[in-house]
Every structure is written in C-alpha cells, then in structure tokens.
VMD Tcl script that draws the C-alpha trace (Angstrom):
set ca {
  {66.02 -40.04 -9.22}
  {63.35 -40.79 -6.64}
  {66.32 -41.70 -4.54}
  {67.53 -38.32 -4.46}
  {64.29 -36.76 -3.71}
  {63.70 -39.30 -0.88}
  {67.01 -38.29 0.52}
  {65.84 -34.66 0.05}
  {62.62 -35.11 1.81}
  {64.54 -36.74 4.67}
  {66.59 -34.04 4.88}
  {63.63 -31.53 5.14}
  {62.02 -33.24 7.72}
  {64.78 -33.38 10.00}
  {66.14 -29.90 9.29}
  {62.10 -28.79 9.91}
  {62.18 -31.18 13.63}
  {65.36 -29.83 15.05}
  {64.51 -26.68 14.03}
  {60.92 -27.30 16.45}
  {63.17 -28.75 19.12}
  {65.23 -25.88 19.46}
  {62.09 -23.12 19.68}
  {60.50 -25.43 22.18}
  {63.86 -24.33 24.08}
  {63.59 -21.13 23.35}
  {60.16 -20.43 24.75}
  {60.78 -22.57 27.67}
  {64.02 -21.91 28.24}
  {65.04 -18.47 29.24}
  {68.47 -18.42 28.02}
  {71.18 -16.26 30.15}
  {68.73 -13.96 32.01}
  {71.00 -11.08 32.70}
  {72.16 -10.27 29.30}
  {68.33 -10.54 28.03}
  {67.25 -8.12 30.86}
  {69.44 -5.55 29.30}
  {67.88 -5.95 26.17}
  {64.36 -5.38 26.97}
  {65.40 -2.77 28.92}
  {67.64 -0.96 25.95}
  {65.25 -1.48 23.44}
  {62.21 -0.37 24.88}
  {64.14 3.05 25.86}
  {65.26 2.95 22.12}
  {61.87 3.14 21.23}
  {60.46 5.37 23.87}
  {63.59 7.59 23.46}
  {64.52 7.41 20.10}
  {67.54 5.46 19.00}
  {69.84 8.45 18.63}
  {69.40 8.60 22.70}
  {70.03 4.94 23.60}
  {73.45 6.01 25.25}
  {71.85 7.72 27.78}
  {70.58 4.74 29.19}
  {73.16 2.13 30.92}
  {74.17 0.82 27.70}
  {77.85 -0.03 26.46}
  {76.87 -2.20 23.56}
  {78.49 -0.74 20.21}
  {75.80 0.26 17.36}
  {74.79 -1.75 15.15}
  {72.88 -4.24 17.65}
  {71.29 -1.27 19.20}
  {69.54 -1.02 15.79}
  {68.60 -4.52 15.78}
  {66.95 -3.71 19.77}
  {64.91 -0.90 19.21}
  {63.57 -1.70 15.54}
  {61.98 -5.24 17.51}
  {60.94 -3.45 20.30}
  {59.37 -0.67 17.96}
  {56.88 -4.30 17.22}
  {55.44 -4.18 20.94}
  {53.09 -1.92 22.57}
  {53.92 -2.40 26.68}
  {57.20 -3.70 28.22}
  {55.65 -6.61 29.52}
  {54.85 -7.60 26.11}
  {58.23 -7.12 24.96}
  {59.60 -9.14 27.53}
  {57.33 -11.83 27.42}
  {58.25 -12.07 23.43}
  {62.07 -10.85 23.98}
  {63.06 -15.22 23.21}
  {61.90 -14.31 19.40}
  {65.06 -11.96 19.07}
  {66.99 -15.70 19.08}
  {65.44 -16.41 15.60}
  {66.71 -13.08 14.46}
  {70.45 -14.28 15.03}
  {69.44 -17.86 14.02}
  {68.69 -15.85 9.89}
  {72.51 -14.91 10.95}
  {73.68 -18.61 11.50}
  {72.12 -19.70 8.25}
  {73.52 -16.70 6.23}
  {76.71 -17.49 7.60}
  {75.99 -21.44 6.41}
  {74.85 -20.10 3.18}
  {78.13 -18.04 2.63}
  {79.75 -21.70 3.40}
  {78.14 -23.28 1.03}
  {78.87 -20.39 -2.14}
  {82.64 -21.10 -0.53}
  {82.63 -23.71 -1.30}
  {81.46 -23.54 -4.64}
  {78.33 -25.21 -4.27}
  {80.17 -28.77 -4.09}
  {77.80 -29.78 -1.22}
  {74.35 -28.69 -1.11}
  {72.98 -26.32 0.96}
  {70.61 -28.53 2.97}
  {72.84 -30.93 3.81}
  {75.31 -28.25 5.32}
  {72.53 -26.90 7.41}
  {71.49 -29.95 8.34}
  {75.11 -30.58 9.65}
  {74.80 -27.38 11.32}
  {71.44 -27.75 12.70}
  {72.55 -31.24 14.28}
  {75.76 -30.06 15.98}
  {74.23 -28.43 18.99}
  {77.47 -26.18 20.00}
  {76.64 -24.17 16.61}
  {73.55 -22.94 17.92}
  {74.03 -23.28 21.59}
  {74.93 -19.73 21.75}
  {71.97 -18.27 19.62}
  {69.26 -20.56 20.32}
  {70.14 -21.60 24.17}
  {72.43 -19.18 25.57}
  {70.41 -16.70 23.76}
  {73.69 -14.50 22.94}
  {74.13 -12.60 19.48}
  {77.59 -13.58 18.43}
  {76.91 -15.22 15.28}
  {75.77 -11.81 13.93}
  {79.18 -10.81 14.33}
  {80.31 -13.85 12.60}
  {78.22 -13.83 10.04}
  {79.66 -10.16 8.71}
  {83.47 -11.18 9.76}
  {82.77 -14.19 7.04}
  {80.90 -12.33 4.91}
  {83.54 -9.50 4.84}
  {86.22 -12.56 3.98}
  {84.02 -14.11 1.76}
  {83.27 -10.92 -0.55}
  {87.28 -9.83 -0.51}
  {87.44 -13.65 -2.06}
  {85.21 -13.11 -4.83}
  {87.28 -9.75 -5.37}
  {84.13 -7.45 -4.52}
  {85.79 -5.15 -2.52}
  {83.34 -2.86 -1.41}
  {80.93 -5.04 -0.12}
  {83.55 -6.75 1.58}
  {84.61 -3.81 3.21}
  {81.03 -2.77 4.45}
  {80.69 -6.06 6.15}
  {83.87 -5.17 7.84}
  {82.61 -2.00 9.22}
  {79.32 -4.00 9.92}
  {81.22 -6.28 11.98}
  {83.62 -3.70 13.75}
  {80.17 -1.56 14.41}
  {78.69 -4.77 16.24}
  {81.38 -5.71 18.11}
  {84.88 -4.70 19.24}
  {85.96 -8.11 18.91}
  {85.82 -7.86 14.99}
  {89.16 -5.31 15.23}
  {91.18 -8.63 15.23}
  {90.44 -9.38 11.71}
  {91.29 -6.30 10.11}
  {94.89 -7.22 9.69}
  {93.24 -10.91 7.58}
  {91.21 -8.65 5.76}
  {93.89 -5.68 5.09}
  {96.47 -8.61 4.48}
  {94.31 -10.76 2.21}
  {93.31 -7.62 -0.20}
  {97.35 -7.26 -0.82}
  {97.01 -10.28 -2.10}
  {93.81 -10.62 -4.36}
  {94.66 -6.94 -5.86}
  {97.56 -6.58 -8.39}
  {100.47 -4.72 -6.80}
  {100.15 -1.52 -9.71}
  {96.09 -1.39 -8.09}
  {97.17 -1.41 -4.68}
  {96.78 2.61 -3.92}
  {93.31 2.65 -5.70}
  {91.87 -0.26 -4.30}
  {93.23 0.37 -0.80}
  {92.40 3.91 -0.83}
  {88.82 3.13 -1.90}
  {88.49 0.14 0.97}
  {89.44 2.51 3.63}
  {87.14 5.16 2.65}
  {84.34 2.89 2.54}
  {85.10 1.54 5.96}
  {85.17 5.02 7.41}
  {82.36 6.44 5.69}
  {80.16 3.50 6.63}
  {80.89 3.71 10.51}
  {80.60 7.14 10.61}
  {77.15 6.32 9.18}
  {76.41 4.03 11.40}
  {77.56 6.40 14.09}
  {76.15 9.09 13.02}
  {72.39 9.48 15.12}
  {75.01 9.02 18.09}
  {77.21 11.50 17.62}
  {76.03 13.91 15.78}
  {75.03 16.45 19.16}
  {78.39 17.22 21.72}
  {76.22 15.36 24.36}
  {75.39 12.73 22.74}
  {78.64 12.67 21.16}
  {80.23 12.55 24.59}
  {78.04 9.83 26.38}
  {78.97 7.56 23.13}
  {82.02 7.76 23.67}
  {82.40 7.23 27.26}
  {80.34 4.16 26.97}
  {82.12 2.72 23.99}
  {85.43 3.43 25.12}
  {84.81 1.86 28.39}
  {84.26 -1.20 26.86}
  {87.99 -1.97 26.84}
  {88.95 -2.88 30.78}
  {85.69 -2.99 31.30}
  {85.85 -6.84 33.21}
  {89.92 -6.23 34.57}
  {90.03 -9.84 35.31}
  {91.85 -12.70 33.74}
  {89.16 -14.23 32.12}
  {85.77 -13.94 32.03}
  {84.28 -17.56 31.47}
  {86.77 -18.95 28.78}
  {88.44 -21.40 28.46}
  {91.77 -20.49 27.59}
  {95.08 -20.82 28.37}
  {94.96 -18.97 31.57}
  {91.83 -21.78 33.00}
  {94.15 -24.68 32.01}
  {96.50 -22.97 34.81}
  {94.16 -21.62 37.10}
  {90.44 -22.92 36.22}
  {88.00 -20.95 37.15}
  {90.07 -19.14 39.64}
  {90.84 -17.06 36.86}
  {87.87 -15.34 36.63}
  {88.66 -13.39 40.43}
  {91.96 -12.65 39.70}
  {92.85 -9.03 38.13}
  {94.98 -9.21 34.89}
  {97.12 -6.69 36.45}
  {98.37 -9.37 38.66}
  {101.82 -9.22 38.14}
  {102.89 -13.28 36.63}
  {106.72 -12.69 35.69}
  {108.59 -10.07 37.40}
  {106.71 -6.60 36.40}
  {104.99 -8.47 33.08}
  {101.34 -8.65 33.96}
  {98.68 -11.41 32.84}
  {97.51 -8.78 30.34}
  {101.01 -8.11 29.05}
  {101.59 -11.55 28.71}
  {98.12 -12.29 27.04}
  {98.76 -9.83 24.70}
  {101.93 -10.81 23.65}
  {101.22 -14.29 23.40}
  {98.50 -13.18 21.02}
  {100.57 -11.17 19.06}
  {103.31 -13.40 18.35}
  {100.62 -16.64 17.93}
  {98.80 -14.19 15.60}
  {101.57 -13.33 13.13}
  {103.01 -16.86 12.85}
  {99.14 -17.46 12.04}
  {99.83 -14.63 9.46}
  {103.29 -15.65 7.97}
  {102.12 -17.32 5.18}
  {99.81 -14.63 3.89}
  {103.14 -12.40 4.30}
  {105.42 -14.60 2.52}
  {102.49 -15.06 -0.67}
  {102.10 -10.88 -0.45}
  {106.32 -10.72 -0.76}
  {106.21 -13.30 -3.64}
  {103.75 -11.42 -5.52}
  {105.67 -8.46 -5.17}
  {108.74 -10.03 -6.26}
  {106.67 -11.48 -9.66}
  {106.95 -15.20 -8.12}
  {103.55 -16.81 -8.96}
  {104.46 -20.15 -8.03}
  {103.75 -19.11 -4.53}
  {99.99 -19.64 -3.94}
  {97.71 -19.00 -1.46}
  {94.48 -21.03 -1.31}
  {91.44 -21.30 0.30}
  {91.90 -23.66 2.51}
  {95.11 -21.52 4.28}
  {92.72 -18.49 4.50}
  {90.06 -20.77 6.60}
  {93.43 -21.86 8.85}
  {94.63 -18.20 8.88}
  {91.06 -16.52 9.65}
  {90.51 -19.39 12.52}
  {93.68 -19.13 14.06}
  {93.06 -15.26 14.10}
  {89.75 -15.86 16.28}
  {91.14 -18.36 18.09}
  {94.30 -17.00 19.54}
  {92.23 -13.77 20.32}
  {90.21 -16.10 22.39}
  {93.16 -18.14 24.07}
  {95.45 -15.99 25.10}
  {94.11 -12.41 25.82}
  {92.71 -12.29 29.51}
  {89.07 -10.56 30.39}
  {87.72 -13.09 27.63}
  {83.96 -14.28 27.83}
  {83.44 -17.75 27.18}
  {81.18 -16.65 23.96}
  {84.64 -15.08 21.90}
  {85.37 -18.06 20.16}
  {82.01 -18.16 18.49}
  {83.41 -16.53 14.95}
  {85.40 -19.37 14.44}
  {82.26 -21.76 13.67}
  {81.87 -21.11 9.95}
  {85.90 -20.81 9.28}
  {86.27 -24.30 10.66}
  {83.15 -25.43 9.02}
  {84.51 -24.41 5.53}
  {87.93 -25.68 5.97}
  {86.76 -29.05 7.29}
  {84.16 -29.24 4.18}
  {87.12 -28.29 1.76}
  {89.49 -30.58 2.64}
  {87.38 -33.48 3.89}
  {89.06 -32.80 7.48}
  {86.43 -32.81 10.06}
  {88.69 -33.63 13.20}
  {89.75 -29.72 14.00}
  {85.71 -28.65 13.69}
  {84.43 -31.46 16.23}
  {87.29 -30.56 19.06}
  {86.64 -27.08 18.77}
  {82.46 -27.71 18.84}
  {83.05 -30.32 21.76}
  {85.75 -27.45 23.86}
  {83.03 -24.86 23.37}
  {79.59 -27.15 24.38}
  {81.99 -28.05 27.29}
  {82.58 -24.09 28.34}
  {79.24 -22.78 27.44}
  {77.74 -25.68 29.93}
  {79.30 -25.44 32.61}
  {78.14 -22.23 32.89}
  {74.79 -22.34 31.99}
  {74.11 -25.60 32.63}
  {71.31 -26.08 30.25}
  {71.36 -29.76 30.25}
  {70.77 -30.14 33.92}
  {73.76 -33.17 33.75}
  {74.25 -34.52 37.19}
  {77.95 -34.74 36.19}
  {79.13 -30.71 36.24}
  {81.98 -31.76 39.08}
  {83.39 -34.39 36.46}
  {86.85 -33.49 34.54}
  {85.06 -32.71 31.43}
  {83.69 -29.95 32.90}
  {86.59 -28.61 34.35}
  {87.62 -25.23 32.56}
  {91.20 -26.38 32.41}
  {89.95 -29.49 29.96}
  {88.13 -27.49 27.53}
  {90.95 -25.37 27.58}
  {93.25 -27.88 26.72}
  {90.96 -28.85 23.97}
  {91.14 -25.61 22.76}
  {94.94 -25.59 22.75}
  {94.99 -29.19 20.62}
  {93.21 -27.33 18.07}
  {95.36 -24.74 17.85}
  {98.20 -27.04 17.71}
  {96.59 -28.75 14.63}
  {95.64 -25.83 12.73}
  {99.32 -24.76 12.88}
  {100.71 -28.05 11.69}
  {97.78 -27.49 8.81}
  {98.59 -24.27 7.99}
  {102.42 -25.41 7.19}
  {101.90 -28.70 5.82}
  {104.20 -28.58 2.99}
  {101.29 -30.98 0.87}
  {98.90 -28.38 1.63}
  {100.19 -25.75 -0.46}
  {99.23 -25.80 -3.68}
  {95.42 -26.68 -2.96}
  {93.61 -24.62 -5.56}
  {91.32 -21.81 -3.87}
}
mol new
graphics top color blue
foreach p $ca { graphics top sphere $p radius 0.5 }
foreach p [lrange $ca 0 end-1] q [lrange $ca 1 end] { graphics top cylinder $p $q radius 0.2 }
display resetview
C-alpha cells in the first residue's frame, strides 16, 4: 500500500514539473507569431465590436473559436495587455488535451488510471507540441471529434451529436468524420430505431449550428460577410500542400508547398483530383468494415462484431488519409488523430503505430518552427519527404490492423 502511494506521488511530481517546463515555454517562447497576431487582433475587435460583428474584421476562422477569442479578450482592459497575456490562451487548449486524455481513459474503461495516461501524454512532447509550443488550437477540435465518438459509444446520442456540431462549428476539418459518426450510429442503434434515432441526431446537429451561427447571421449583412468568409475557407491556400507531410512531400518535399494543386499530374487529372480521390477510395476501404458489420446487422447475423479497437483504426485512418492525400494541407491536420491512436495503442497493448505517428509529426512541426534550435534541420530526418514516409508506414499498419483476421472478435 505505501508502494502505491509512493508511485502516486511520483507520478504527481512529474506530471506537476513537465507541466512547469512547458509554461516556462510558453511565456518565453512565442509560439507561431502570425497565427497569434490574428488572435489578438480578432478578439479584441470581438470585444470592442461585439461578437455578432467579428466577420467584419479580416477573419475566416469558423465560430466556435471566435467565442473562445473574444470571451478572453473580454478579461483585458488595453490591447497591449492582451497581447502581452495572449500565451495564456495555450492553457485554454491544454483543459482540451486533458479532456480529450480523460475521454481516453473512460474508453477505456478505467483499466489504466488517469494519471498515468496523462503522464504518458504529458511526456510525449509531439502531443502538446501543437498547443503548448506551436501555440495552435487543434486539439479543441479533437477533443469534440472524440468526444462526439466517444458519447455515440456509450449510446448517448444527443450529446454525441452536439459534440459533432461543436467540432464541425470549430473547424471545417471535422466534416471528414461525419460519415464515422453517421456510419457508427447504424450500428449501435437497432435497425427498427433507425428513423427515430437518425431523425433526432440530425435535428440536433442542425439546430445546434444554427445556434451557434446564429449572432452571425441573423442580419442580411452580417449574414452575407459570414458567409463569404466561411466559404472562402475552401481554396483558400490553392497549393499542394501547405506544410504537411504527406504523400505529395515524399514526391516533391517542400517544393510542394509553391506548386498550385491545379497543376495538371496525369493527363487533365489535377493534384487536387488526384488527392481527392486517393482520399476517397483510402477512406472507404478504412470504412469497409463498419459497412460489412452495418449489412450483417441488417441481415440478423450477430456473429459479426465490431469492437473498439476497429473504431480507434477506422476513426484514425479517417484523420489520417484526410491528412495524406488531400493537397492545401497544413502540417497541424493530423493533430485529431492523437487520442484515437492513444486509445487503440492502450487497448491492445500496441504502442508501435502511436510512437511513428508522434515521431512523423515532431519531425513536420520542427522543421518548421524550429523550436529546438537543432543544428541538424539540413539532415534527412528533417526532410519533409521522411516524415512523410513515416506517415505512410503508419497507414500501412493500421490497414493490416484493421483486417487482421485475430483482431475481430476483440470485445468493445
């Protein structure tokens, strides 16, 4: 017994000193400047404007964050003091991080404890890299992509579903998990519930982005400026990628990111075109086996089961082939994946596919920022092309996973 509360102590105290090592970055660090400009700049018009007017300034961010902007900013008197304090919106997305470990740890049916999976979190720098160094917000958006998973898995269907919209009014990057989500509800309702149950998901969805929506839209001109600037999002960056590391850098490196993705690469088939279709296709072979479970339990075939584990494989290989394959990718998109990865590799003891993907993304997110101040950034490892094909080994592997014959019966 005073083992255990040794070993609990220990765990405290190094959860407590990373978590001081990575605000001393934070203050002295300051992160990827021109995305943080932006946000002093949106929320302290949010404030002085009122966040129904926050499309009138230069912004093209969707929502939800634009709620997170102004309500911090609304803390601050002057600009200057808002932008001397702007580091603390990091620890905001950090709660995010740690919700989304949280949701990991109820996943996994509290077989681990929570501290330890933090602390595994906490010590594998590429979790955090984005929200702590890089200063970016994309764990929000994968916190509520889990948490929309996770509640469809414990068969609460409406929160699930507000998560969803959560997610999809955060980012436009969450629109490539609806067909998971919409797939994986087929599955946990009975087929005679289906109209009910999918009737009352959509309306939630709806009714809570038009909610969310609703300060923006709810004037023609304000209406109208929302729409131009969330529209716009899409083609925004009309290049082949945008920082990733993808399947287009092993090819091209970093060459990629000055080359317009409506360069034609096959005959008239663009780099877009081809992106797209490579996602597709990647996407529903990521899908099949959610289909063929759906088909079974339509047919009254129980013996066909899908578990937990195949929804982690599914849901990564979702985020990841998104990330590999489309072009005008950022380097960040991958960032969902984290706490998929994380729960599979807990659940079946198989840590190999988490550490490639945490090692690909350190690797991208570096040699960009270069944080670390390495005297080695001209080496092969950080050459785009070799994250990239770090990338693609996971990929591989969570295929072969996903269709491992001994894999399917796990229990869920």
């Amino acid at each position: 017994m005073r083992l255990y509360y040794v070993k609990k102590i220990w765990i405290y105290l190094l959860i407590s000193a990373l978590l001081g090592l990575y605000t001393i970055n934070a203050i002295m660090h300051d992160g990827f400047v021109a995305d943080i400009n932006y946000w002093v700049g949106w929320g302290w018009y949010g404030k002085e404007n009122g966040i129904q007017n926050i499309y009138f300034s230069s912004t093209n961010y969707y929502p939800l964050y634009h709620y997170i902007l102004t309500g911090f900013a609304s803390l601050f008197d002057s600009w200057d003091h808002l932008e001397k304090y702007i580091y603390l919106l990091r620890f905001i997305t950090l709660a995010f991080d740690i919700l989304g470990i949280y949701l990991v740890y109820l996943f996994l049916k509290k077989r681990y404890s929570f501290w330890t999976l933090l602390l595994f979190a906490f010590i594998n720098i590429p979790f955090l890299y984005n929200s702590l160094i890089w200063g970016q917000v994309d764990a929000i958006l994968g916190f509520f992509v889990f948490a929309a998973i996770y509640f469809l898995y414990k068969q609460k269907i409406i929160w699930g579903t507000l998560c969803l919209a959560l997610s999809l009014a955060f980012k436009l990057q969450a629109i490539v998990f609806l067909p998971v989500f919409g797939l994986y509800l087929l599955y946990q309702v009975p087929v005679q519930h289906w109209r009910s149950k999918v009737s009352m998901a959509v309306l939630v969805f709806v009714a809570s982005l038009f909610l969310i929506c609703l300060p923006f839209i709810i004037e023609q001109d304000r209406f109208l400026v929302f729409k131009k600037a969330v529209s716009g999002l899409v083609g925004f960056f009309p290049v082949v990628t945008m920082g990733a590391a993808n399947v287009w850098s092993i090819f091209l490196s970093d060459h990629a990111d000055k080359i317009p993705d409506s360069t034609a690469l096959l005959g008239t088939i663009t780099y877009k075109q081809a992106g797209l279709t490579l996602f597709c296709t990647s996407s529903f072979f990521a899908l099949l086996p959610l289909l063929k479970a759906i088909v079974a339990k339509i047919k009254g075939n129980t013996e066909v089961f899908f578990g937990l584990d195949k929804l982690m494989l599914s849901a990564s290989l979702i985020g990841l082939s998104f990330y590999f394959f489309n072009t005008q990718i950022h380097e960040r998109y991958s960032h969902p994946v984290f706490l998929f990865l994380m729960c599979y590799s807990f659940l079946r003891k198989d840590f190999f596919p988490f550490i490639l993907f945490s090692i690909a993304y350190f690797l991208n997110l570096e040699s960009i920022l270069r944080w670390g101040r390495f005297d080695n950034y001209h080496t092969v490892i950080f050459q785009r092309y070799f994250a990239g094909a770090l990338y693609a080994i996971v990929i591989v592997y969570l295929f072969f996973r996903l269709y491992q014959k001994k894999h399917r019966q796990q229990t869920g």
